[in-house]
C-alpha positions as CSV (number, residue, x, y, z in Angstrom):
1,X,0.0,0.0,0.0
2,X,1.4,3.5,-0.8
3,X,1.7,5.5,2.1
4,X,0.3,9.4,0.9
5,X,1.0,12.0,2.8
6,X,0.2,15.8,2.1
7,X,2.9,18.7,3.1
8,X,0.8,22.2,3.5
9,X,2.5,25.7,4.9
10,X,2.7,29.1,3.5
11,X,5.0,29.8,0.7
12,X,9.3,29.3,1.6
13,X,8.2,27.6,4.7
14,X,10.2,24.7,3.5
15,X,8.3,21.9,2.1
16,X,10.2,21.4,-1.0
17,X,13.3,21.5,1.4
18,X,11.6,18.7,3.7
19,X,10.5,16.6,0.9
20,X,13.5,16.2,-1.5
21,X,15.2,15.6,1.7
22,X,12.8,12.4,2.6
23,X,13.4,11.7,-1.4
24,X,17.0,11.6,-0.9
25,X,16.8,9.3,2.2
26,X,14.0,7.1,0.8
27,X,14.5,6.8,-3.0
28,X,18.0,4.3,-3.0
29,X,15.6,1.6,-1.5
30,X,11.8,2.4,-2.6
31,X,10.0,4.2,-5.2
32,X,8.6,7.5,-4.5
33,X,6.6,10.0,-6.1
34,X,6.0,13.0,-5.5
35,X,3.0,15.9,-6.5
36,X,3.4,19.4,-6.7
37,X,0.3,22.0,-6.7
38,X,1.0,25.2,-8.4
39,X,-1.6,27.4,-7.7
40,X,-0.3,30.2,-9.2
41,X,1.2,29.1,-11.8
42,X,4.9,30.0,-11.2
43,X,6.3,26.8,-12.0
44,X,7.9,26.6,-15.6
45,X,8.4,23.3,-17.7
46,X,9.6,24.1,-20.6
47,X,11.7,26.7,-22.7
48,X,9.9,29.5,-25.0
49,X,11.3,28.4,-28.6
50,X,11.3,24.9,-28.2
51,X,9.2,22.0,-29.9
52,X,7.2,21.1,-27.0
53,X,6.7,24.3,-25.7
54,X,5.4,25.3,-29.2
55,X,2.7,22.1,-29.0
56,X,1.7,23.0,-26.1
57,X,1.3,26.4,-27.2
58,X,-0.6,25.5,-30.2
59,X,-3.3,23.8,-28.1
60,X,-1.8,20.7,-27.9
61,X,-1.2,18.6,-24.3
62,X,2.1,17.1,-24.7
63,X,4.5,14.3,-23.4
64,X,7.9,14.4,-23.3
65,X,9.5,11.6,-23.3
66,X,13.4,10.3,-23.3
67,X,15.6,7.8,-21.4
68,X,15.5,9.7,-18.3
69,X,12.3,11.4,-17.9
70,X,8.7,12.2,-19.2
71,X,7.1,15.1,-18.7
72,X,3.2,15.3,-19.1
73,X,1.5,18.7,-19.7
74,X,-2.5,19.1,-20.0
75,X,-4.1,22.8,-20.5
76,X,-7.2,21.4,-18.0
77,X,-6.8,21.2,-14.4
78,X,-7.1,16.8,-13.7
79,X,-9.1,15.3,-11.0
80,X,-6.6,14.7,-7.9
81,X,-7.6,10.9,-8.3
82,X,-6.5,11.3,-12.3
83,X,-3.2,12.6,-10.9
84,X,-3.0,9.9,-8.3
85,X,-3.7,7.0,-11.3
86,X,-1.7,8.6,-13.2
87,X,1.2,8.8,-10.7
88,X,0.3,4.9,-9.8
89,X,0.3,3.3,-13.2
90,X,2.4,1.0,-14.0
91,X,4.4,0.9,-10.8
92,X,3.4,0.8,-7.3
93,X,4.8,3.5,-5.5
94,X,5.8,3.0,-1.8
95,X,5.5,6.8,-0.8
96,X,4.1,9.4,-2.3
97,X,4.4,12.8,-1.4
98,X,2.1,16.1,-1.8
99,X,3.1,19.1,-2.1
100,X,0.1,21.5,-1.3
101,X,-3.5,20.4,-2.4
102,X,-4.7,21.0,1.5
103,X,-8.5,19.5,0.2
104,X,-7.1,15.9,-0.3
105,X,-7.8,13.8,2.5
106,X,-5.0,12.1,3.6
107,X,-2.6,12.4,6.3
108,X,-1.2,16.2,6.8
109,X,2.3,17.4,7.7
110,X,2.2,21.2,8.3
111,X,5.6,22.9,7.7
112,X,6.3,26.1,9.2
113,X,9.3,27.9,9.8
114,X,7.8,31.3,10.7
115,X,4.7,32.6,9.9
116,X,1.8,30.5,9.1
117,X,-1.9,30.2,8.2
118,X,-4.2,28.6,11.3
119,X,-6.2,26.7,9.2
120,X,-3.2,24.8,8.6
121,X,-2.3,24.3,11.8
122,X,-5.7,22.9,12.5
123,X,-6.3,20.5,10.0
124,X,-2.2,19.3,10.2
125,X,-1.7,15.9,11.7
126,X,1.4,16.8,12.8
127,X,3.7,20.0,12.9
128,X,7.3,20.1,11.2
129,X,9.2,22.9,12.7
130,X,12.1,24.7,13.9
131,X,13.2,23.9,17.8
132,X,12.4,27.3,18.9
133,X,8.4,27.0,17.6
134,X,7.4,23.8,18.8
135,X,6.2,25.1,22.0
136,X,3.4,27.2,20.4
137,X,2.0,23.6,19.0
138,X,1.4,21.5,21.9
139,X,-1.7,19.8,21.1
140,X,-0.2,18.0,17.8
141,X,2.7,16.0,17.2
142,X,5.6,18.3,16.8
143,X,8.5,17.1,14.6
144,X,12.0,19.1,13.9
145,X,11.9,20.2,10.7
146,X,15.7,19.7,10.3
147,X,15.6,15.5,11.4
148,X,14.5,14.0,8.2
149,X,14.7,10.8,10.0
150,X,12.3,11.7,12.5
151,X,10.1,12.7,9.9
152,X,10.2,9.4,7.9
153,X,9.9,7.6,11.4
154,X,6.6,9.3,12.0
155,X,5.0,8.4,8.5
156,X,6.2,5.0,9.0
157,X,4.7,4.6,12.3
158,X,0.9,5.4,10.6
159,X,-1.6,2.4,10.8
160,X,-2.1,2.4,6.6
């Protein structure tokens, strides 16, 4: 069974830190995936001038595919259970990680090195933070931010 878990917190709070950090630790032994929200758009997947980017820009959704990589673009927004088949098929992952997406309902790290949105907070099943903030969340599990290990510890120890 692949064990999801959901990363929320406010923008630079760290969660792409703590995740390719749990990739790094995790990916010489399992396979992991991981899925990014971009609700703004910022992220950028291809180069202006380029074939694909000038299929894509035609209208066209487009796969990119080579020895190392493919890279999937659609102009619609999929269903989070397209993205989860989609990240599924083929190969059973035995983590998968998601980056933002705070609707989906699984299991909820909230990262926070500063500020952050209560909300979060309250619908977090657990806190990833710096030493000097874990005081301020004493009615969920707090985790250090920094200890990777820990982190991975704490997933592992979910009843899936």
């Amino acid at each position: 069974m692949t064990k999801v878990i959901s990363f929320s917190g406010i923008s630079n709070s760290g969660k792409t830190t703590l995740i390719e950090g749990l990739c790094k630790i995790l990916i010489p032994n399992f396979k992991v995936g991981v899925i990014k929200h971009d609700p703004k758009n910022k992220m950028v997947f291809d180069t202006k001038g380029k074939d694909s980017y000038k299929f894509f820009e035609s209208g066209a959704d487009v796969a990119v595919i080579s020895p190392s990589q493919t890279t999937i673009r659609f102009h619609q927004s999929l269903p989070n259970n397209k993205v989860l088949d989609i990240m599924n098929n083929n190969k059973s992952l035995d983590y998968l990680f998601i980056e933002g997406f705070k609707t989906m309902p699984y299991k909820r790290i909230c990262v926070i090195r500063d500020a952050f949105v209560k909300e979060d907070v309250i619908n977090a099943d657990a806190i990833a933070t710096i030493d000097s903030l874990k005081g301020q969340f004493s009615d969920k599990v707090t985790l250090d931010l920094n200890n990777h290990n820990e982190i991975l510890d704490w997933i592992n120890a979910i009843k899936w």
